[in-house]
VMD Tcl script that draws the C-alpha trace (Angstrom):
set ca {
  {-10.85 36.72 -28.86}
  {-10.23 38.50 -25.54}
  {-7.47 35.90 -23.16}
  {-8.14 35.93 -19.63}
  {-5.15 35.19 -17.20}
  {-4.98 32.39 -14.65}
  {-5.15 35.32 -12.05}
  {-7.41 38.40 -13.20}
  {-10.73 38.20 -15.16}
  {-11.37 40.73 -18.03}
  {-14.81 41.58 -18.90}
  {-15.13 43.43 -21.98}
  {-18.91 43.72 -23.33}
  {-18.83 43.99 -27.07}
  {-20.89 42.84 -29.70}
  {-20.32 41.94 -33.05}
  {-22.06 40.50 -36.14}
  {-20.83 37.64 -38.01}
  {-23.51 37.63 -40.20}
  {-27.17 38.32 -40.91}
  {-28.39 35.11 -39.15}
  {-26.07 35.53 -35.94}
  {-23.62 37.63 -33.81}
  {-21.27 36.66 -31.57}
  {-20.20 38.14 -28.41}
  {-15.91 38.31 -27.47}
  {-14.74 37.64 -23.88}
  {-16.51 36.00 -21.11}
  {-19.41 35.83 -20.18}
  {-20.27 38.73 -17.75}
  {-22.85 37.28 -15.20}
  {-23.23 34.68 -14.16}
  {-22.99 30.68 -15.83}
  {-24.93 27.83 -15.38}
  {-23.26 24.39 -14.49}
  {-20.83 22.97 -17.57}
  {-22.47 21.74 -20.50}
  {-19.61 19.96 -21.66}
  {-16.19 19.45 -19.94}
  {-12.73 18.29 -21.54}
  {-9.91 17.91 -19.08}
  {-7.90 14.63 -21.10}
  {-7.73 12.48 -18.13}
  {-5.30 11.69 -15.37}
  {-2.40 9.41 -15.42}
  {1.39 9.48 -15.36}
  {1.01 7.49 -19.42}
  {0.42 9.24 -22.46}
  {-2.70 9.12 -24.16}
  {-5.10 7.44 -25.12}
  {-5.66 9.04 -28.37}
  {-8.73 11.01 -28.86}
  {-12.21 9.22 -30.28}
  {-11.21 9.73 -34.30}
  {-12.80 13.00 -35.86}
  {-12.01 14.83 -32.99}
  {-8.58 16.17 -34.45}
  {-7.49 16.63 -37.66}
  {-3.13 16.12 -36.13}
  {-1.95 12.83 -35.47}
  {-1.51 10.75 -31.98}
  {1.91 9.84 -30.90}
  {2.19 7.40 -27.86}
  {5.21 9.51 -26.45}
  {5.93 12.93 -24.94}
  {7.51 14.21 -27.88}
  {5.34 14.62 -30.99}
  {6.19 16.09 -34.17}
  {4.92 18.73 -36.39}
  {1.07 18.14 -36.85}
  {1.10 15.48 -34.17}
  {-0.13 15.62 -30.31}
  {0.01 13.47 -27.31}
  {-1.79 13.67 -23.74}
  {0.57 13.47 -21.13}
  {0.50 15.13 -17.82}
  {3.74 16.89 -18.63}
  {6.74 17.34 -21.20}
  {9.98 18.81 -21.19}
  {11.21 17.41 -24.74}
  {12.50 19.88 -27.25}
  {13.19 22.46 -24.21}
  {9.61 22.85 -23.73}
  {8.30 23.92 -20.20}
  {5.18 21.92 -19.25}
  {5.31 21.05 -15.50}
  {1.49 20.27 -14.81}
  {-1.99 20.48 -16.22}
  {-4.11 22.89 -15.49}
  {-7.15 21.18 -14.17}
  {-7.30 22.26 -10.56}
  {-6.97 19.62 -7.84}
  {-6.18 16.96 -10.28}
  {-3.37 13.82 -9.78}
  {-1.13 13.65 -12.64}
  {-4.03 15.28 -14.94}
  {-3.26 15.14 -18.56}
  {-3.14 18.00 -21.12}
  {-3.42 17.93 -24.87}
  {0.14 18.73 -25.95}
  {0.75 19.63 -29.96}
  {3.01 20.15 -31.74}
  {0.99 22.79 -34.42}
  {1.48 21.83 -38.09}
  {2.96 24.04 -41.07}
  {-0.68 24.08 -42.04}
  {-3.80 25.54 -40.47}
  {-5.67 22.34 -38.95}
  {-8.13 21.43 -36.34}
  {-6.28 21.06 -32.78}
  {-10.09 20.27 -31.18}
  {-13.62 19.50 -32.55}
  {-16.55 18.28 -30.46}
  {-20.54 18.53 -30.99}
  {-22.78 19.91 -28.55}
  {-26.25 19.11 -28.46}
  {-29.37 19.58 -25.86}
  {-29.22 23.33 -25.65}
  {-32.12 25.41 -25.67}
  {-33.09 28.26 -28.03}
  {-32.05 32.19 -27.83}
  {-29.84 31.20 -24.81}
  {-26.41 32.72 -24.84}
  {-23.19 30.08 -24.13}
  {-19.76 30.66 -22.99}
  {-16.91 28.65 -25.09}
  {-13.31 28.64 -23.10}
  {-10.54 26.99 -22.77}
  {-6.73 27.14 -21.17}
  {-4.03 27.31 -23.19}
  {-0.30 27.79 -22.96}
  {2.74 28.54 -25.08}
  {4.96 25.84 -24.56}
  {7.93 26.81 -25.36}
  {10.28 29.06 -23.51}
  {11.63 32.17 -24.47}
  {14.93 30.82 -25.19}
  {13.67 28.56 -27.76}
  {13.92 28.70 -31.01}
  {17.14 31.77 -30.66}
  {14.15 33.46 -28.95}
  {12.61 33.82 -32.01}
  {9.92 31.07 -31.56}
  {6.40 31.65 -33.49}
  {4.07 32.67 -31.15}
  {0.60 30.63 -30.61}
  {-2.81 31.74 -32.22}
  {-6.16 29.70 -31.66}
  {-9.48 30.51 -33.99}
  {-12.10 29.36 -31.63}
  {-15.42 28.75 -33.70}
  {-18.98 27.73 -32.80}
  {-20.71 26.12 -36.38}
  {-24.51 25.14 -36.61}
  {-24.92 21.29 -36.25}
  {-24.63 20.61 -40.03}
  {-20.98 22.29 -39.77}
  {-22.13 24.67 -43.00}
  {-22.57 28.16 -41.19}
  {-20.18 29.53 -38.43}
  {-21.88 31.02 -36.01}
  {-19.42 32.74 -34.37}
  {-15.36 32.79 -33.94}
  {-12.39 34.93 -32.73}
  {-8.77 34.74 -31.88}
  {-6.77 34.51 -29.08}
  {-4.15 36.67 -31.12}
  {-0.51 36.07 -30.47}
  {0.36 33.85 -27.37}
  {4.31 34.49 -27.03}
  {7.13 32.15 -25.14}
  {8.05 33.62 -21.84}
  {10.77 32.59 -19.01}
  {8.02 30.75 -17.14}
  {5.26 29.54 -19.57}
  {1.58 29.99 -17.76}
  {-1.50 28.89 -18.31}
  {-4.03 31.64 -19.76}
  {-8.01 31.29 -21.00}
  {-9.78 32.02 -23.35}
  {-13.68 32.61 -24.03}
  {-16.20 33.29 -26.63}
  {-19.74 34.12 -26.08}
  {-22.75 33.79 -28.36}
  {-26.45 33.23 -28.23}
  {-28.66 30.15 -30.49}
  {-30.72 30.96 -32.74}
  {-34.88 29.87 -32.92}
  {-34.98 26.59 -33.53}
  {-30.95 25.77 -33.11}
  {-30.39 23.44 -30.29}
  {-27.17 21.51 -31.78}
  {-24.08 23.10 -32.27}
  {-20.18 22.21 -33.15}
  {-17.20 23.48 -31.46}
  {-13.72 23.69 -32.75}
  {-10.08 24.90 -31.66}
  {-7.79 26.05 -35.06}
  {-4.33 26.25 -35.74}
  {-4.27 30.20 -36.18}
  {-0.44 30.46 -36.18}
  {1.95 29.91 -38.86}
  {4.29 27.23 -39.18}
  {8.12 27.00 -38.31}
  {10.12 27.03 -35.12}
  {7.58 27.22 -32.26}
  {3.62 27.00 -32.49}
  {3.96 24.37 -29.67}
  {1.01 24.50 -27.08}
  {-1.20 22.66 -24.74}
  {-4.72 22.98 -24.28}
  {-6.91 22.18 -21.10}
  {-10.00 22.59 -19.50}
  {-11.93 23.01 -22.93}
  {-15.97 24.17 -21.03}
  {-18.97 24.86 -23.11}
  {-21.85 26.48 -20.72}
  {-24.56 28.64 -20.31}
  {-24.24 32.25 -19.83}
  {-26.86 34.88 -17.96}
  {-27.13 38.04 -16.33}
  {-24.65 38.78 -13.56}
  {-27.51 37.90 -10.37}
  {-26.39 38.64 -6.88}
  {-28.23 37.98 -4.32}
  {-29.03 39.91 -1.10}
  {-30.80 40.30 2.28}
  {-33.10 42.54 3.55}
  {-29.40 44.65 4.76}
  {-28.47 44.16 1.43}
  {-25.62 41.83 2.31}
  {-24.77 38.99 0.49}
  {-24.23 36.49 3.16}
  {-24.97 36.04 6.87}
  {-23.33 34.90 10.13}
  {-25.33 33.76 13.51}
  {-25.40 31.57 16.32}
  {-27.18 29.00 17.44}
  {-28.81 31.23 20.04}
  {-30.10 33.50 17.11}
  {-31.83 30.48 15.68}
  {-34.54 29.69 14.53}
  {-33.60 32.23 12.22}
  {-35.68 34.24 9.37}
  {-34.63 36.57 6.35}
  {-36.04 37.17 2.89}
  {-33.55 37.25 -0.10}
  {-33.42 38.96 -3.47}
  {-32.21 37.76 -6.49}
  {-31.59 40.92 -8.79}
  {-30.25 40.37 -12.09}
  {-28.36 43.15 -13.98}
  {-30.26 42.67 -17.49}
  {-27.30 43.10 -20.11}
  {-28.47 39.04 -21.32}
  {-31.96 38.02 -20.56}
  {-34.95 40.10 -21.30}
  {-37.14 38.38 -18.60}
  {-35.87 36.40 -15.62}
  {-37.73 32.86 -13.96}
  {-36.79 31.67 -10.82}
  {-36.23 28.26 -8.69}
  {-34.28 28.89 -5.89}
  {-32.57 25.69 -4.44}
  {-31.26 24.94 -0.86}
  {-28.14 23.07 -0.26}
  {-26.46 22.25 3.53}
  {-23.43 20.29 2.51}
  {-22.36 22.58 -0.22}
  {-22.45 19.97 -2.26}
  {-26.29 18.69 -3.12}
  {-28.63 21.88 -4.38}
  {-32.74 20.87 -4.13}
  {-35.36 22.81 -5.35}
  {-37.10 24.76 -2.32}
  {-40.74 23.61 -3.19}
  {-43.22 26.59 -4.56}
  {-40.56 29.14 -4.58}
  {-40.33 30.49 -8.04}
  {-40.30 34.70 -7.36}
  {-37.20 36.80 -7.15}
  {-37.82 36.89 -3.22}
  {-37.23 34.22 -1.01}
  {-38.41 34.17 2.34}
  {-36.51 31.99 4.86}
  {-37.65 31.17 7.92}
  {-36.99 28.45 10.65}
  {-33.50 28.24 9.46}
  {-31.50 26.45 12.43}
  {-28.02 24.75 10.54}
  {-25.92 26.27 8.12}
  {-27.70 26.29 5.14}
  {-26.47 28.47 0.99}
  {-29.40 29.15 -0.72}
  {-29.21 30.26 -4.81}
  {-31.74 30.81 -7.54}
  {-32.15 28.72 -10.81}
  {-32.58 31.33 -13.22}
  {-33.42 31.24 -17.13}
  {-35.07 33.54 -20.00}
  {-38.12 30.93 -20.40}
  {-40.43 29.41 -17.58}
  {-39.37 26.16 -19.43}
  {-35.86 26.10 -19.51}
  {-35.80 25.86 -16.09}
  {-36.22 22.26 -15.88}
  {-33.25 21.81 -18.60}
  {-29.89 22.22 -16.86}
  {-28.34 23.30 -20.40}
  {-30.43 25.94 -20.74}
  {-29.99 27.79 -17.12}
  {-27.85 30.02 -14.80}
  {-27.07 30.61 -11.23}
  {-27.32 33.82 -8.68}
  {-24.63 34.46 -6.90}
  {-25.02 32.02 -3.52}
  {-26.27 33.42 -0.52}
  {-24.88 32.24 2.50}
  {-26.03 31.49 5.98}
  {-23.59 30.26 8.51}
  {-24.81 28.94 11.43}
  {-21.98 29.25 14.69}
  {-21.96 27.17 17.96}
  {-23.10 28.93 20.87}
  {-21.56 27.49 23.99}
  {-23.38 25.45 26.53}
  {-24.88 27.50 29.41}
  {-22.87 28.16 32.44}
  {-22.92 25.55 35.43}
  {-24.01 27.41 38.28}
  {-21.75 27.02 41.43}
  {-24.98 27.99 43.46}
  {-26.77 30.55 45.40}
  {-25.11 32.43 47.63}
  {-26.22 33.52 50.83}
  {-24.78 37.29 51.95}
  {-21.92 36.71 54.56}
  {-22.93 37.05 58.09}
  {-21.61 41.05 59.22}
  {-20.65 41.71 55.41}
  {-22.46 43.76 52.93}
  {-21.78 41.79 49.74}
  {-22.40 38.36 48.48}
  {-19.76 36.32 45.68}
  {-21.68 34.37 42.86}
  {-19.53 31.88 41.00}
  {-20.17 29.67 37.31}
  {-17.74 27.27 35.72}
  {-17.60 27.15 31.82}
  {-14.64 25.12 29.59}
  {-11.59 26.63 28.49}
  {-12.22 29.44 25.73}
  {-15.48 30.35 27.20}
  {-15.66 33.65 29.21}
  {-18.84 35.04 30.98}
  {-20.92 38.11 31.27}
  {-23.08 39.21 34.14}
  {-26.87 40.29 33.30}
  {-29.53 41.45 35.67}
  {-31.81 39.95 33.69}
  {-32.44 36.66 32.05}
  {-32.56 38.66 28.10}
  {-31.39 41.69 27.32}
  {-31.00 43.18 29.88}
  {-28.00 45.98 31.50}
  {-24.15 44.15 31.45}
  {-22.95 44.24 34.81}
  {-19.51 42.58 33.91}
  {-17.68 41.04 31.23}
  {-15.15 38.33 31.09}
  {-15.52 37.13 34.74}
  {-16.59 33.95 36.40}
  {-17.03 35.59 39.45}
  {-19.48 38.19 40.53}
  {-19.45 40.05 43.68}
  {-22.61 41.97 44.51}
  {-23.82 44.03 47.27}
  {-27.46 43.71 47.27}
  {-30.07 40.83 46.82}
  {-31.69 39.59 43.94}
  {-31.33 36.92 40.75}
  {-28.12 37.89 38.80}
  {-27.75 35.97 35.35}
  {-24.38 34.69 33.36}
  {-23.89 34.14 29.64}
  {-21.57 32.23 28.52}
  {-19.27 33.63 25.34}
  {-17.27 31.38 22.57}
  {-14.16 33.72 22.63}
  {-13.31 32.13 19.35}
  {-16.60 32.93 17.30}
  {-18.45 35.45 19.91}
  {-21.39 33.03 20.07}
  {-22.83 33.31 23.16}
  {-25.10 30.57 25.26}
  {-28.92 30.00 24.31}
  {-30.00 31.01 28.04}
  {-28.74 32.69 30.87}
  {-27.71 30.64 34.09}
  {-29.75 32.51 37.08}
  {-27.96 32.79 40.42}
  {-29.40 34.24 43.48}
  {-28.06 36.25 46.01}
  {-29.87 35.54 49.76}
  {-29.77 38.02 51.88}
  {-30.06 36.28 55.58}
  {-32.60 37.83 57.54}
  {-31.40 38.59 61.36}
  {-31.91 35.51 63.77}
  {-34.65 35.99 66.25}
  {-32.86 34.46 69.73}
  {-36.13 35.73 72.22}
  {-37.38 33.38 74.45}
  {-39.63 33.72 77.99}
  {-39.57 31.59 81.07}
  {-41.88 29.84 83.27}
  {-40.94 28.90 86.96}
  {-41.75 26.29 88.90}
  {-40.64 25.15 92.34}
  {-37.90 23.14 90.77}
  {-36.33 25.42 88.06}
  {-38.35 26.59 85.43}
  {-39.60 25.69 81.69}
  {-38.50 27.73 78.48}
  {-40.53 28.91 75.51}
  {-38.65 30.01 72.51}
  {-40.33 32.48 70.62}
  {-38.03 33.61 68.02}
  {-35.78 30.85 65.84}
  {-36.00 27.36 66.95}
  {-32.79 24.63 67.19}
  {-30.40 26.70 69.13}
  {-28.81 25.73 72.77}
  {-29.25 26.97 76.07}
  {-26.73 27.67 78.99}
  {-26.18 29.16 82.35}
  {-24.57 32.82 82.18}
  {-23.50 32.89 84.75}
  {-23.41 29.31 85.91}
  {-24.40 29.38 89.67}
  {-22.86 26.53 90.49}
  {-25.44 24.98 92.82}
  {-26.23 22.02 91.58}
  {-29.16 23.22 88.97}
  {-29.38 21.60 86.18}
  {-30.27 23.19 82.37}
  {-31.27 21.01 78.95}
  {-29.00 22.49 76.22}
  {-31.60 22.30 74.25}
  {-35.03 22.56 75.58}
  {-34.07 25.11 77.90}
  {-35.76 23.68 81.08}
  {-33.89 23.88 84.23}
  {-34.25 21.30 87.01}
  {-33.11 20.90 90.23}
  {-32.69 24.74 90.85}
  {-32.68 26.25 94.32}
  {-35.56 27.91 95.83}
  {-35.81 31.36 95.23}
  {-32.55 31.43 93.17}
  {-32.50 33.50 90.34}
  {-30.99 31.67 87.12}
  {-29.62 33.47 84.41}
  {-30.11 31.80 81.16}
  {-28.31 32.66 77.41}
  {-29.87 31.53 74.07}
  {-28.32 31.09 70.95}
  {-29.68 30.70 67.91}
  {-28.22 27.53 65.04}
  {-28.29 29.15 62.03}
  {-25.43 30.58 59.43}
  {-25.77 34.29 61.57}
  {-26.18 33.03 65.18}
  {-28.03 35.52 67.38}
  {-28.13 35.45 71.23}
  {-30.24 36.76 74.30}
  {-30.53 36.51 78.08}
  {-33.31 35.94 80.16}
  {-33.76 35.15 84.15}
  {-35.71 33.07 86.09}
  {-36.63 33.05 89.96}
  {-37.59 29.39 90.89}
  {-40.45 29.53 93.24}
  {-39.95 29.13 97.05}
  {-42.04 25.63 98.18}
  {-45.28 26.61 100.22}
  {-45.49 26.70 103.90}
  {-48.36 24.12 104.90}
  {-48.63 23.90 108.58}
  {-51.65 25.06 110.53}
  {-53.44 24.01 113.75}
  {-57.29 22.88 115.24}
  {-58.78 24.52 118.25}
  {-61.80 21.85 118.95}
  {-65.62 23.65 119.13}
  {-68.67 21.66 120.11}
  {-69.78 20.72 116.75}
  {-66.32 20.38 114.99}
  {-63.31 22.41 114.68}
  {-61.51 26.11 113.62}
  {-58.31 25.67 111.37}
  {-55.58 28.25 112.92}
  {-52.80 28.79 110.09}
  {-50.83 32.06 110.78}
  {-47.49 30.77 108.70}
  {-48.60 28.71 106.24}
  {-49.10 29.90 102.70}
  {-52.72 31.16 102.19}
  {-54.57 29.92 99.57}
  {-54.29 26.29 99.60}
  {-57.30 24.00 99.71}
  {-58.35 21.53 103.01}
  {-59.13 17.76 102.65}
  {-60.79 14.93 105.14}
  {-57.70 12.15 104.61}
  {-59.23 9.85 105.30}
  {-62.91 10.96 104.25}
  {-65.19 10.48 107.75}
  {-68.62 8.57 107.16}
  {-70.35 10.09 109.77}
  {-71.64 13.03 107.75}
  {-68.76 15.52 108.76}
  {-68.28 17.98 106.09}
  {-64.89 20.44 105.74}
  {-64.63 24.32 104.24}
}
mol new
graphics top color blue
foreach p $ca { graphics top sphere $p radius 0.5 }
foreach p [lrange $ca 0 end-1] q [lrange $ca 1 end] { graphics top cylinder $p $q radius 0.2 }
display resetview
């Protein structure tokens, strides 16, 4: 029997017969197990006992924390006769119980249980923790060690099938918990077995033990299980999702001669379910978007696969899915300052989220890291990505953010006189205002913001400024002469059939009129 401490595995593969009809393999099991079989932890409570179901031991109960020679007790601890027993060994347990004995003069059973269900040619794994009670003060320091026979019988309790020893467990300062294994394989046609735990030691002062965690279950090849990277687990984001990899389940052959597969899915860790139609070594995962473990049901025979007792596990693969951060909230686009050459773009994210500045929307070149703020002196769309700074996950999408560059205002305009003041067309940027520059001062009078002057002078010339109502306000200046009024007057010199028009200072080009219109057929050039 090879012991294996509380902190450190040893793996020693050795075989040996125990007879013609079976073998029986010392140590543990070197791959990997299935789930327990069959699971003895005595219970939890601060009470001893209750006594175990009768054939199960061949020593007698006692209701207290003190038994005597070739009696036991379950109690969650003891510290009679100068033992040491603070706890159990069952991890996580409240108060859990151990099986305490005292060991007997006499070789006798300290456990017995039957174990039935198992499948043929399968190996098992029997174990068990154990620990020497007694402290290495006790007994003068010259307290008989501990020895345990573990042995595996056939169902009818007539042919061992295989044993070993744990060999001398001695007292120590601080008594600690140790285990023990034994591995062996059915036979054809053997699905029953019995298991027993013997009083190996010799009687006297000392011999005093507990026993815990006594685990009966199945054994296989040591299976990892690996990517297409060959790593054995994987962490992404939620921006790397939906995500795809294929999986390998790749035994090491020192226990099964072939190898069937079920691989199972679990996302709590806690439930496993069979991944429907995949039975091959590969897996291929795809559409994976929460943080799923994958592992492989494994056994020798297609049809132990169904039979829980009769499998093993890979090694679980594991796919952790991370939190990306919520995309950047855009403080807006940014139109280049009027006269400067750059433009400032600006995002908000919470606390423990920094940002990075793309030029594109993926991939991409990294303009800057860690900043909120980009300043940037030409136009275009400019892109931030959020990061997690505790994980490194970074947002699903980019945030785009544009930088306007303002084209120059257009402030022309053209005049058209009239004999009052004149009448503006813009022609460049609309929804700007109008004013004398100079202002004349003569009572003319200009709309701020048609442009149209009234009530101008004559033959004055009007200066006019424009200026344009947008973010980069451009201006111009135009003039206007208001036209002079025309000179009217003219004279008659009377002929014998009607009259000449004499008009030497008025303005030519005007038109002449009857007012009022003669009916005596009189007509007028």
């Amino acid at each position: 029997m090879i012991k294996l401490s509380h902190a450190k595995y040893l793996i020693l593969a050795c075989f040996i017969f125990l007879s013609k009809y079976s073998n029986a393999q010392l140590g543990f099991c070197q791959g990997n197990s299935g789930a327990p079989i069959f699971e003895e932890t005595f219970g939890t409570g601060l009470s001893n006992g209750p006594p175990l179901p009768v054939g199960t031991t061949t020593y007698g109960y006692w209701g207290q924390s003190n038994p005597q020679d070739g009696q036991y007790t379950l109690a969650s601890s003891t510290f009679l006769f100068g033992w040491n027993l603070p706890s159990d060994h069952t991890p996580g347990d409240t108060n859990g119980k151990a099986l305490i004995v005292n060991a007997s003069t006499t070789p006798g059973e300290f456990y017995k249980t039957n174990i039935t269900g198992l499948c043929e040619n399968t190996t098992y794994e029997f174990s068990s923790w154990l620990i020497n009670i007694l402290p290495l003060s006790g007994c003068g320091g010259n307290g008989i060690p501990v020895n345990v026979k573990f042995e595996i019988w056939d169902i009818t309790d007539s042919n061992l099938l295989a044993s070993g020893d744990t060999g001398n467990i001695f007292s120590s300062v601080t008594p600690a918990w140790e285990q023990y294994g034994l591995v062996f394989q059915t036979l054809s046609g053997q699905t029953s077995v019995i298991l027993k735990m013997k009083n190996n030691g010799v009687g006297g002062c000392g011999n005093d033990l507990a026993i815990d965690d006594i685990v009966f279950k199945s054994c296989g090849d040591l299976i990892i299980t690996e990517d297409s990277s060959g790593n054995n687990s994987e962490t992404i984001c939620t921006s790397e999702t939906p995500y795809s990899e294929i999986i390998t389940a790749i035994p090491d052959n020192t226990v099964f001669n072939s190898h069937f597969y079920q691989w199972q899915s679990t996302t709590d860790g806690v439930n496993w379910f069979d991944i429907s139609g995949e039975t091959n070594e590969d897996l291929s995962i795809t559409g994976l978007t929460v943080t799923t473990s994958f592992r492989a049901k494994v056994a020798e025979f297609a049809s132990n696969l169904t039979n829980l007792d009769c499998i093993t596990y890979s090694d679980i693969y594991d796919i952790q899915v991370l939190q990306s951060p919520s995309v950047p909230v855009s403080g807006g686009d940014v139109d280049f300052g009027c006269g400067l050459n750059n433009a400032t773009l600006e995002v908000s994210v919470p606390t423990g989220i920094s940002v990075d500045w793309y030029d594109a929307p993926n991939n991409g070149m990294l303009l800057q890291s860690s900043s909120n703020v980009l300043t940037v002196t030409s136009q275009g769309t400019y892109f931030a990505e959020a990061v997690n700074l505790s994980n490194g996950c970074v947002s699903v999408t980019r945030i785009a953010v544009n930088a306007n560059l303002i084209p120059p205002e257009d402030a022309s305009f053209t005049f058209d006189a009239n004999c009052n003041g004149a009448t503006a067309n813009i022609t460049g940027d609309i929804g700007g205002s109008f004013i004398f520059n100079p202002d004349l001062g003569d009572g003319a009078i200009i709309n701020n913001t048609t442009g149209e002057i009234t009530n101008g002078v004559p033959g004055s010339t009007y200066f006019v400024e424009y200026t344009t109502g947008g973010a980069c306000p451009e201006s111009s200046i135009q003039n206007v002469t208001v036209l002079d009024i025309d000179d009217s007057s003219f004279t008659v010199t009377v002929t014998c059939d009607g009259a000449l028009v004499d008009q030497p200072l008025a303005t030519p080009g005007g038109l002449f009129t009857f007012n009022p219109a003669p009916t005596d057929g009189a007509t007028i050039d």
